[in-house]
N, C-alpha and C positions, 0 to 999 in steps of 0.2 A: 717515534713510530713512523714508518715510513707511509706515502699514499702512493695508491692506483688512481688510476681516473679510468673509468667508465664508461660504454656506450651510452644512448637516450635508451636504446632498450633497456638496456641493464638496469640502469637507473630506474627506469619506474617498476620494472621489478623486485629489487630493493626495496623501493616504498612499497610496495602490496607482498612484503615479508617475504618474496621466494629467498630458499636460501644459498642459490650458486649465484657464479658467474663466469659463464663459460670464453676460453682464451679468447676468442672470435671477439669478444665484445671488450677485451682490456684494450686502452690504447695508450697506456704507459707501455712503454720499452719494459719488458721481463728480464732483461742484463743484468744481473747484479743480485738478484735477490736469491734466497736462501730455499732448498724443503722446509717449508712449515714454516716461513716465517711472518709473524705478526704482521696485519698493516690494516690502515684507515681506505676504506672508499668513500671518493668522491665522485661528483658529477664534474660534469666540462665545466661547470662556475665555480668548481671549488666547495661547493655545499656537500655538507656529511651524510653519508649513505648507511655504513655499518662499517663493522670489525671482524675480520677475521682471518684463515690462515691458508697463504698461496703457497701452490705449489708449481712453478712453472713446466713440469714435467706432464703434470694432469688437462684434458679438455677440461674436467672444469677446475678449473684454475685459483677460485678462492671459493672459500666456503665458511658464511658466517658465523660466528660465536656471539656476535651481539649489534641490535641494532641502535644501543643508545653509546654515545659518542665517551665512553672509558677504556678504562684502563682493564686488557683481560689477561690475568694471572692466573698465579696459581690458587689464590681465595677467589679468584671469579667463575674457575670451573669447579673448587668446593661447593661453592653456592648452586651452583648448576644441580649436580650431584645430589645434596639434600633435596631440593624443589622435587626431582624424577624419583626421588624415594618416599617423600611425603604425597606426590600424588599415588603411590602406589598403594598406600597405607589407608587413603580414603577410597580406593578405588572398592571394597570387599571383596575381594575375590575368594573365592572358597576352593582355597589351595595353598598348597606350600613350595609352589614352584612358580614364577611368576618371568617376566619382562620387567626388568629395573631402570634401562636405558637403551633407549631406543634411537639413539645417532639420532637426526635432524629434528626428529619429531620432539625428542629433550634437549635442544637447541646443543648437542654436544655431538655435529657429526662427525662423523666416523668411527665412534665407539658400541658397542651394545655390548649388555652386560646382563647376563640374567642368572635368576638364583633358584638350586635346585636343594631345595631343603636346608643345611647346613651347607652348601659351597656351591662357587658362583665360577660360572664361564664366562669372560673377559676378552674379547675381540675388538682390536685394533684393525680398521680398515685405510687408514690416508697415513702419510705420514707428518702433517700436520697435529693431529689427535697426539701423535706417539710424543712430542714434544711433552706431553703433559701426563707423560705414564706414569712417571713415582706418584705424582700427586694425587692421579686416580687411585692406584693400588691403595694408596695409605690410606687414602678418604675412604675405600669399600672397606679396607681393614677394622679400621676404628671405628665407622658407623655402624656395620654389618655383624662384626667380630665372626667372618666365617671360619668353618675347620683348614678349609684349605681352597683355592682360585687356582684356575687353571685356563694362562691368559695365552694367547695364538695372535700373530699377524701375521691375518687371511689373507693366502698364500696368491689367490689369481689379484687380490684387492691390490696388493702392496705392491706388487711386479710391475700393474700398472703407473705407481706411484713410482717407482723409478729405484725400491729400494726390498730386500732380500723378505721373507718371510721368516719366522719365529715361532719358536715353543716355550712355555716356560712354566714355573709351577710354585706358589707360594702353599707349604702347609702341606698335607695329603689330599691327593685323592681316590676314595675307594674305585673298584672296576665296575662299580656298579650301584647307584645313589635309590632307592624307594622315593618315589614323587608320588600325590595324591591330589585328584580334583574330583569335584561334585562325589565322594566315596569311594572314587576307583583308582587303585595302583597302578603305578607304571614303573618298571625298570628305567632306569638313565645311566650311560653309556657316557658321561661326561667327555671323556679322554680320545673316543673312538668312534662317535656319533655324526650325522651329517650334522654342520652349520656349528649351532652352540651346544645341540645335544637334544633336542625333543623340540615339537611341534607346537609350541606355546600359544602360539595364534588360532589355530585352531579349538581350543580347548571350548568357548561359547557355542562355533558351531557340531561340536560333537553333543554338546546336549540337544540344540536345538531340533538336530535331526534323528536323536534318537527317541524324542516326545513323537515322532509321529510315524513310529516303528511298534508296530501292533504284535503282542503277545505272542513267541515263537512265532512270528513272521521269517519267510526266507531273506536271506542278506549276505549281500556280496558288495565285500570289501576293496577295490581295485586302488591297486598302487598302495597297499594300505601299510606300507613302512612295517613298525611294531605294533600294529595293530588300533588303533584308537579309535576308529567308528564303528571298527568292529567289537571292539570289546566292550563299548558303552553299550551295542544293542544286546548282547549276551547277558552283561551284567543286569542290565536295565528291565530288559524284556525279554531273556530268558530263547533270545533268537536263534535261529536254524545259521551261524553265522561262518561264512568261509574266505578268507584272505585273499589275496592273489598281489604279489609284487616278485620281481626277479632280482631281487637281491636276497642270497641264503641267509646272510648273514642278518638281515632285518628280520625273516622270516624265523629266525629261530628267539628272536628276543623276542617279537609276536609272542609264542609259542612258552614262553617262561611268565610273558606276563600275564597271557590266560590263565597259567597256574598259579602265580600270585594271587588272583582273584578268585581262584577255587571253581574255574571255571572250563569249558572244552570250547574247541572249534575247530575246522578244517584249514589247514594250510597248503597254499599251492604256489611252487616257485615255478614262475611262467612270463612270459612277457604278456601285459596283460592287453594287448591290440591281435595278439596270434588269438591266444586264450578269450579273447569275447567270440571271433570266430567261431571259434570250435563249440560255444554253446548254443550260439547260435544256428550251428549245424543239429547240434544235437536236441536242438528244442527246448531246452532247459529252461524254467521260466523262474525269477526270483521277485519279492512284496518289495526290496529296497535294493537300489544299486548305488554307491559311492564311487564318483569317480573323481578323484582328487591326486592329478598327478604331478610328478616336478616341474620345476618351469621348463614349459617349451620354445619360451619364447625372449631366451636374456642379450638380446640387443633387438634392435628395430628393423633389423634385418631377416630377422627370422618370425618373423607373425605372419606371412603367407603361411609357411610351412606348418605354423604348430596353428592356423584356425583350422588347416586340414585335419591335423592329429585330434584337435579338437572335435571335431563333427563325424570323424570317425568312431572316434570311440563313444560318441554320442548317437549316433544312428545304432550303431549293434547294441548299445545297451537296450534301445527301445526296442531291440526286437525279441529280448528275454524277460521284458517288463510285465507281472502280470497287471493285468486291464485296471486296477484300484491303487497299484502300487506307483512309488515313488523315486525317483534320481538326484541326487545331489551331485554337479559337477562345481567344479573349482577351477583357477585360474591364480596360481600366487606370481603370476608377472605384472610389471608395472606397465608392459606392451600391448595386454589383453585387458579391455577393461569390460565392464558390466553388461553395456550395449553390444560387444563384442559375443559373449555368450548369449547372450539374448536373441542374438541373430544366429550364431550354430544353433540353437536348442531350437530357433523358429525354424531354418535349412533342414532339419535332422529329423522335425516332426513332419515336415511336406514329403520328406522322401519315405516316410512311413502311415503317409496319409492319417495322419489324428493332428488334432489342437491339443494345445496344452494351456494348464492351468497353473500359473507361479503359485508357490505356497509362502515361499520365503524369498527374501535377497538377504544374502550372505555376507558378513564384514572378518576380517582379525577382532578378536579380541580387545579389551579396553587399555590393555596393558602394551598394547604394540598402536598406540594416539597414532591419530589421522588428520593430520592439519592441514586446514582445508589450504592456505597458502601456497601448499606445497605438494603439487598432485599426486609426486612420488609417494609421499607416505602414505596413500593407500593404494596396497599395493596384493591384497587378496580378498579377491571376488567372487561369491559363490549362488547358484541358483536351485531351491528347492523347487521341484518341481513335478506336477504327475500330469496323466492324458485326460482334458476335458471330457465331457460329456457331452456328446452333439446330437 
């Protein structure tokens, strides 16, 4: 196995478990070496850092699989593999759709793998990981025994990696899977869905904010995909509850999976920054606003622009909030973190003259680990929140 050597920075983050090492900080010569191939880091003395798999194409250039000084194969990302399936198995989640591997955070980055009842979407993100595709497919095969996997290298991921993207498909899979949490259906889209196929991470904060969605209370859903904080408050609490995302196509899965649940709601395909506007104009006042939208913020160069998209859409929700009720905003970028919204939601409440009062701070799910080593993995941040009382 071949070595790198390493900056002092690198190096002591190595020892406090981060798991890159960005090109800047290699100071072997990259000549020669492979996509994906194996190697030992060291420090400038020679002492053992970790193992794992460089790609000289990539900023970050290695990315470890282990920090104890072995041998990593193909039984060492078996092993991997079982550890991120037995923790999911103690984790109880009361569901048959779950997060089974979550790239760095299950020490296997660049994979995630998650399972939507009988079949599992499979994403390959570096091409390091892809070095150990049979081995993965075979291990979810025989561990899992699903109907059918339907595995992708994601398409912006891999481009950066220096190498084409992929579709593939072991077994069948239907056009459409039934998933269930905390009692509520949801259609899945496996084949044709954003990312791996449904909002997994989410799933804790959809209960959390629908406990404090009061009986037919008004509720507006923004950015709401297929529906899921809208259909827990429907299901749950029987709420006045109405969509708003500008994708048709999301909005009519919304609209199916209400009927799954033997349920109604209003749906409205609109951009949901014009569309807070326009209620705004119109006075309309709602008990719950969600606002939980894509990232706005995927490189570090775009977090001026999306604190603004943030604080906008955070000031006009206050302005259709009635005086008891509640906003959940969200953040699933790694660029925007907690204090970040804490500050739009403080900005948004001065320019509406009230205080606000947190109810909740918001995480991902248990299934989508957040290790603290590794700031990256947590990477969705959310704030419940209503207007004080002064």
């Amino acid at each position: 196995m071949r070595e790198i050597v390493v900056s002092k920075k690198a190096a002591k983050s190595l020892r406090e478990f981060f798991p890159w090492v960005y090109k800047s900080d290699i100071l072997t010569s990259l000549e020669g070496f492979g996509l994906g191939d194996i190697v030992r880091a060291v420090d400038e003395s020679g002492a053992f850092l970790a193992v794992g798999y460089i790609n000289p194409n990539s900023t970050i250039t290695l990315r470890v699989l282990s920090y104890k000084d072995e041998k990593v194969d193909d039984r060492h990302i078996h092993s991997k593999i079982l550890r991120a399936l037995a923790k999911r198995k103690r984790s109880g989640l009361d569901t048959n759709a779950c997060r089974l591997i979550h790239s760095e955070a299950d020490f296997l980055p660049g994979l995630i793998v998650d399972r939507y009842e009988d079949y599992l979407s499979v994403m390959f993100l570096t091409v390091g990981i892809l070095r150990f595709k049979e081995t993965i497919i075979d291990s979810l095969l025989n561990l899992i025994e699903p109907k059918g996997i339907y595995i992708q290298g994601e398409k912006s991921a891999l481009k950066k990696e220096g190498i084409e993207p992929f579709e593939e498909m072991v077994g069948q899979i239907p056009s459409k899977v039934v998933i269930e949490e905390h009692g509520i259906k949801f259609y899945v889209d496996i084949l044709n869905a954003q990312k791996t196929g449904f909002y997994l991470d989410q799933r804790k904060n959809r209960k959390i904010v629908s406990d404090y969605i009061k009986q037919k209370d008004k509720v507006l859903d923004c950015f709401s995909n297929t529906g899921g904080f809208g259909l827990y408050a429907k299901v749950r609490k029987n709420a006045d509850v109405r969509l708003v995302d500008i994708s048709k196509e999301a909005m009519e899965m919304a609209k199916e999976n209400f009927a799954l649940n033997e349920v109604t709601g209003e749906f409205v395909v609109a951009n949901v920054f014009d569309y807070l506007r326009e209620l705004r104009r119109s006075k309309e006042k709602f008990d719950c606003i969600i606002l939980d939208p894509p990232s706005f913020a995927k490189s570090k160069s775009k977090r001026s622009s999306a604190l603004k998209g943030f604080k906008d859409i955070t000031v006009n929700a206050m302005k259709i909030l009635e005086r008891e009720g509640h906003i959940a905003l969200f953040s699933c970028s790694h660029h925007i973190g907690m204090e970040d919204l804490k500050s739009v939601v403080k900005e948004a409440a001065k320019d509406n003259n009230k205080a606000v009062e947190i109810q909740e701070l918001l995480y991902q799910d248990i299934d989508h680990p957040y290790i603290l080593n590794n700031e990256y993995s947590l990477y969705l941040k959310g704030l419940l929140f209503k207007f004080a009382d002064l």
